[in-house]
C-alpha positions in Angstrom: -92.0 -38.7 19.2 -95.0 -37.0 17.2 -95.5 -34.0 16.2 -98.3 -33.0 18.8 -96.1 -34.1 21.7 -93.3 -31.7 20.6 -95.5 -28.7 19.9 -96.4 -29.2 23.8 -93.0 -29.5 25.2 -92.5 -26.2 23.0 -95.5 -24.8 24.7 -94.1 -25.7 28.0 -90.6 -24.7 27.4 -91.7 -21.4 26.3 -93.8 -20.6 29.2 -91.3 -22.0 31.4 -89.1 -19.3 29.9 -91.3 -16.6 30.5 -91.3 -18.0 34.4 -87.9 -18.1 34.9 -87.5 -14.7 33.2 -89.7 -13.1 35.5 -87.5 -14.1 38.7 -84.6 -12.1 38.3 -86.8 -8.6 37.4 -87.7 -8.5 40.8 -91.9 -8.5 40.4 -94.1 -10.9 41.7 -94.6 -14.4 40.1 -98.4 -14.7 38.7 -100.8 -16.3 41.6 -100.5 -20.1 39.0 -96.3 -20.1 39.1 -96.2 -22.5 41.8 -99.1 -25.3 39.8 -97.9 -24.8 36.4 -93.8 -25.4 38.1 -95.3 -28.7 39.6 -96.8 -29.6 36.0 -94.3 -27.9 33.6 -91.0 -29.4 35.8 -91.8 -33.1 35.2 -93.0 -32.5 31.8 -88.8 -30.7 31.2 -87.5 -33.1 32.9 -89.2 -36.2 30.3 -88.2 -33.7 27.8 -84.7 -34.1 29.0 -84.1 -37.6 29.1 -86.2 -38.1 25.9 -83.5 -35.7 24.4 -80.5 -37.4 26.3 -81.5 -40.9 24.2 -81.5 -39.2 21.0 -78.5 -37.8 22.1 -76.8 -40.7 22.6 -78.4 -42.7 19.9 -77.2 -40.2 17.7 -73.6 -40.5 19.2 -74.2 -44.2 18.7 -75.1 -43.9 14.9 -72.4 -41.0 14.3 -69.7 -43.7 15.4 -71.0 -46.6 13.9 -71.0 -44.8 10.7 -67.3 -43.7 11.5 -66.6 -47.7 12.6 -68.2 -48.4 8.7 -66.5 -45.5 6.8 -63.2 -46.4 8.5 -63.9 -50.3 7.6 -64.8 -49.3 4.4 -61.9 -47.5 3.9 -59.8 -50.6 5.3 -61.8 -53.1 2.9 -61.1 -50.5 0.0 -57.0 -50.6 1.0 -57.4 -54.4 1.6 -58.8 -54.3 -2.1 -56.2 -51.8 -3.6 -53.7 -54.1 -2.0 -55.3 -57.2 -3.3 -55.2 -55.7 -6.5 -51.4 -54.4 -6.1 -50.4 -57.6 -4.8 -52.2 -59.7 -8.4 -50.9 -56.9 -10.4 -47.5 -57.2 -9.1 -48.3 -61.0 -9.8 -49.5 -60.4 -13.3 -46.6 -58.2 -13.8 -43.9 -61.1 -12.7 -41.8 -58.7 -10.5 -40.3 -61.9 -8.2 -37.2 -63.0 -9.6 -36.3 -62.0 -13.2 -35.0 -64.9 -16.0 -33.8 -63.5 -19.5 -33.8 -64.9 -23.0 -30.2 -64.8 -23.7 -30.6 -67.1 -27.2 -33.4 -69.3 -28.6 -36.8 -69.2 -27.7 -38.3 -70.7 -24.4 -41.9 -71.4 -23.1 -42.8 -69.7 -20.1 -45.9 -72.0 -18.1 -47.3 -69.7 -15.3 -50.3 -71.9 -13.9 -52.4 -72.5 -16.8 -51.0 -70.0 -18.8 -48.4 -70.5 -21.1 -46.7 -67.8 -23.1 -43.5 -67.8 -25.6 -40.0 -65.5 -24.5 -37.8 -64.8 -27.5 -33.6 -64.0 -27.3 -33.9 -60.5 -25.7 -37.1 -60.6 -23.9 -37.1 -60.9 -19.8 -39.5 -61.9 -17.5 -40.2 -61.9 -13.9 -41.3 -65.6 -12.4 -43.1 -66.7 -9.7 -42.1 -70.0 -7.7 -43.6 -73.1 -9.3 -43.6 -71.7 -12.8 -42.1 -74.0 -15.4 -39.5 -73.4 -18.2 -39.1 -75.6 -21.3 -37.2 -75.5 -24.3 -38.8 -76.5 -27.9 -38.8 -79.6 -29.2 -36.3 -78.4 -32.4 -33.7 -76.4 -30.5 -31.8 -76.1 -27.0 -32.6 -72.5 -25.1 -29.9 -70.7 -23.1 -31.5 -68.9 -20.3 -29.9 -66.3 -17.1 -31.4 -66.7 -14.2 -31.5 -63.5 -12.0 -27.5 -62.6 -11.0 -27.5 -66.7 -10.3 -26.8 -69.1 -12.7 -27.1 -69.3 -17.0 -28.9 -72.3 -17.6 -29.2 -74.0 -21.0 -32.0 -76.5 -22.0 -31.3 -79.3 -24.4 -34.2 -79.6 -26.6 -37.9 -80.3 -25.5 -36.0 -80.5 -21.7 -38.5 -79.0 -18.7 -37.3 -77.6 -15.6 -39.7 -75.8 -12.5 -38.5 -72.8 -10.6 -37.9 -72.5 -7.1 -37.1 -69.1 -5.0 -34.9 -68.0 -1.7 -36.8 -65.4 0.0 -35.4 -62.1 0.0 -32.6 -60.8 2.1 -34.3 -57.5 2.4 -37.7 -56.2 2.2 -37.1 -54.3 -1.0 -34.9 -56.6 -2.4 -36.6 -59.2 -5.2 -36.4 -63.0 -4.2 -34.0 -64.9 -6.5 -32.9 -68.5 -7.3 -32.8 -71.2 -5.2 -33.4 -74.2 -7.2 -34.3 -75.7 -10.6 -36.4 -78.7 -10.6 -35.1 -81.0 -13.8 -38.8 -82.9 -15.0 -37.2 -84.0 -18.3 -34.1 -83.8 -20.7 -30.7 -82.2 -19.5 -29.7 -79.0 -18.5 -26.3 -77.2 -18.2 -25.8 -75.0 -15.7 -22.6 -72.1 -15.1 -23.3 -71.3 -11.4 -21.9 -67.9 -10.1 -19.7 -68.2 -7.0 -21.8 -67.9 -3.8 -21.1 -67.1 -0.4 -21.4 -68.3 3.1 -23.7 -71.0 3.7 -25.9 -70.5 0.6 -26.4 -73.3 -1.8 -28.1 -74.2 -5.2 -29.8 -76.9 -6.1 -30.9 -79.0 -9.4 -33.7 -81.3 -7.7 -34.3 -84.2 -9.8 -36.7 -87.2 -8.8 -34.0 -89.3 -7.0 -31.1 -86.7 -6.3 -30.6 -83.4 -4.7 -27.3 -81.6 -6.6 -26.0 -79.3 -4.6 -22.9 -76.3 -5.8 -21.6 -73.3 -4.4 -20.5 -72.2 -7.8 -19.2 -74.6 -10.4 -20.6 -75.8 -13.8 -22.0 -79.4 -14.8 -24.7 -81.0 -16.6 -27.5 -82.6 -14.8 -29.3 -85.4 -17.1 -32.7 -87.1 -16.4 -32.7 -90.3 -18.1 -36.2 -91.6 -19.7 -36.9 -95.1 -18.2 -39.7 -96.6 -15.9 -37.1 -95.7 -13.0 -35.8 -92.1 -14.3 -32.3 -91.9 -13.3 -30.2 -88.6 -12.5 -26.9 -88.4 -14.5 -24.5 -85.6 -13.1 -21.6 -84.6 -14.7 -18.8 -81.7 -13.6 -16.7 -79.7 -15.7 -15.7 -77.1 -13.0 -15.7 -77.3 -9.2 -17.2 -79.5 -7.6 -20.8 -80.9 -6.7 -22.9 -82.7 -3.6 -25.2 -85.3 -4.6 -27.7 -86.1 -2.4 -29.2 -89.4 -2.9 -30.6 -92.4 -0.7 -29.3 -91.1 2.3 -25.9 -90.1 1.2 -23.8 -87.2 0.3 -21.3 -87.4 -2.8 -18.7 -85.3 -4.0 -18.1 -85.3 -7.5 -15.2 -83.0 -9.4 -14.3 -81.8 -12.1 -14.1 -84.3 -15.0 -16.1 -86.9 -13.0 -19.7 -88.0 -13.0 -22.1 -89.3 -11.0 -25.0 -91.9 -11.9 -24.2 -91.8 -15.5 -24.2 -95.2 -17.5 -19.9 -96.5 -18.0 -18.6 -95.3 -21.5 -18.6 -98.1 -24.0 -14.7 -99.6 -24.2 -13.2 -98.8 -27.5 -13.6 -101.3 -30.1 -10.4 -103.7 -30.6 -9.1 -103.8 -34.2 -7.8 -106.6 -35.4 -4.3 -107.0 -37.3 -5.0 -108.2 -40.5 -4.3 -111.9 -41.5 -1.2 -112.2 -43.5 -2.4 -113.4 -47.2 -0.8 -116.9 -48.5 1.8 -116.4 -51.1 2.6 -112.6 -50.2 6.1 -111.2 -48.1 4.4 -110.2 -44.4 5.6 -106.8 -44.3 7.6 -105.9 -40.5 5.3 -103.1 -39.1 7.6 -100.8 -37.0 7.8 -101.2 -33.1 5.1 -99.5 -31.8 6.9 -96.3 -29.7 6.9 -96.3 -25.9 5.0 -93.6 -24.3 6.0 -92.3 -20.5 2.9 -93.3 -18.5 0.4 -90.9 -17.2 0.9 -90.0 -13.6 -1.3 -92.8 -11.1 -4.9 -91.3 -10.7 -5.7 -91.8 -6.7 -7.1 -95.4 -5.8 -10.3 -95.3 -4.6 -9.9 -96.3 -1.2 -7.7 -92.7 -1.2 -10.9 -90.6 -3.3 -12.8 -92.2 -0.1 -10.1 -91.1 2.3 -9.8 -87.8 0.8 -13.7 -87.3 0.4 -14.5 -88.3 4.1 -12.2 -85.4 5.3 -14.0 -82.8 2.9 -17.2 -84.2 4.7 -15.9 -83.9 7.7 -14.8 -80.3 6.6 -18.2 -79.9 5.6 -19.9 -80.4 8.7 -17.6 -78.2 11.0 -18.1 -75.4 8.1 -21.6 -75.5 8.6 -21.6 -76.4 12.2 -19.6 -72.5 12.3 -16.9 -74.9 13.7 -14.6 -72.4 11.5 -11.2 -74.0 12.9 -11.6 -77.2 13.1 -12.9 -76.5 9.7 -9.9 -75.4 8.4 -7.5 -77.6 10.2 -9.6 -80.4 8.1 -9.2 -78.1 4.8 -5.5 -77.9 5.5 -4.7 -81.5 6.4 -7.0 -82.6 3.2 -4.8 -80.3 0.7 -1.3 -81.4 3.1 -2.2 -85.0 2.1 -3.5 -84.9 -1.5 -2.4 -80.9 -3.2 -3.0 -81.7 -6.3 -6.2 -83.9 -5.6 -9.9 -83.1 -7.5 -10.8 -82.0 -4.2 -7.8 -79.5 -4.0 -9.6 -76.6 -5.5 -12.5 -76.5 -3.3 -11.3 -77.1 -0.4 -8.8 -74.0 -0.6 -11.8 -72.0 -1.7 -13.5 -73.2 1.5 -10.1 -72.7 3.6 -10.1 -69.6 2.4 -13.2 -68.4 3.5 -13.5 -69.9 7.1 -10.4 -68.5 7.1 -11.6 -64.8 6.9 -11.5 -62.6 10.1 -15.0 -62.5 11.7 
């Protein structure tokens, strides 16, 4: 509004004042009350509305500012989250590994830094560990598993998700790229599992320890050998079990080379060479139609296990360890009886 049309709604105002003010003193109104109330009442009454806009245009601005400063102030958390969130990123807190001897490369997206024995860091999923080309690394992952890295070997991280909102995520898998690496796997409970993923297996423990080879070729091939426990391979379709002292996809050790009795030389006695002793045979291994037999009732097992099925699960356990105690299935399967045997 300009400046001249307030200075008259002033005007007005004020002699409105004085009209009203001389109402309630009980003297006469002047002889013009009744023309300037038909002039000044319109006037007050544009005043009014004009004064009810601004009002609410300046409720309107005063809330739109709030609306911006409260955005603002979300944008600016957003931001000092964002910022948390790539510092906690930059800082590595997920799951932790730990140098325990050697030196290992740590690849985190392009970067690529070097841990020495001693030194910890936090990892994200999809990071990548790899030993030097001179020496094997021996690594602890989290409260999981120790892993050891054969020379110039390569392996990629994967991560459960954490069992609790404060709690850090941990070790799920390891993904072999190249060489061979030894793992000592910590026993686990319940239905959790963890994997070595290769290109054409899945190896699966619940706590054991075995080497897991990738073999260089055209074709790369998994080789998986126990020393403890026992292990689930997952390849093509299928689920093997391999135990302790057995391997899986690893090429046949060559046969001992045969040595030859010397020819007896013309001329000279042939001397009598001593009976060679008798030894008591070792105890028959299992045939393999009875590995099969055995291993098709620890699948079966298996599958009532994790079906929660936790008697018929042990009745299988049981009638596995009746038929074959002493079998390389025998230690796992008690492990397993034992738990679905637990009081829920």
């Amino acid at each position: 509004m300009a400046t001249g049309e307030g200075e008259r709604d002033a005007l007005e105002l004020e002699s409105l004042s004085s009209y009203v003010a001389a109402l309630p003193s009980g003297g006469p109104p002047s002889r013009d009350s009744a023309a300037r109330r038909k002039r000044i009442v319109p006037r007050l009454r544009a005043h009014a509305a004009r004064e009810h806009v601004r009002a609410r245009r300046r409720r309107v601005v005063r809330r739109a500012s709030l609306l911006l400063t409260a955005l603002g102030g979300a944008a600016a958390a957003i931001v000092v989250a964002t910022g948390s969130f790539n510092s906690r990123s930059r800082s590595r807190e997920g799951a932790t590994i730990a140098v325990l001897d050697g030196t290992l490369w740590l690849e985190e997206g392009a970067a690529r830094r070097t841990l020495n024995a001693g030194e910890a860091s936090g990892v994200d999923a999809r990071d990548e560990l790899e030993a030097p080309a001179e020496r094997r690394t021996r690594v602890q992952l989290s409260d999981t598993a120790t892993l050891t890295l054969d020379a110039a070997s390569r392996v990629g991280t994967e991560l459960a998700a954490a069992t609790a909102p404060e709690a850090a995520p941990t070790f799920e898998a390891v993904k072999l790229v190249r060489g061979r690496a030894h793992l000592q796997v910590r026993k686990l409970h319940g239905g959790q599992r963890f994997h070595v993923l290769t290109p054409d297996a899945d190896v699966q423990v619940r706590g054991t320890e075995f080497d897991v080879e990738l073999r260089p070729g055209s074709v790369p091939g998994t080789c998986v050998r126990v020393e403890e426990g026992l292990v689930a391979v997952v390849a093509r379709g299928e689920t093997q079990l391999v135990a302790a002292g057995q391997t899986w996809g690893c090429p046949s050790e060559a046969p001992a080379a045969v040595v030859a009795a010397p020819a007896p030389v013309r001329g000279r006695p042939t001397l009598a060479l001593p009976a060679p002793e008798r030894h008591t045979a070792p105890p028959a291994r299992p045939t393999p139609s009875d590995l099969r037999e055995q291993n098709a009732l620890f699948q079966q097992a298996l599958k009532a296990e994790r079906a929660g099925r936790s008697d018929d699960a042990a009745r299988l356990y049981r009638h596995l360890l009746t038929r074959s105690p002493h079998g390389p299935l025998s230690a796992q399967a008690r492990a397993n009886l034992e738990v679905v045997s637990r009081p829920r």
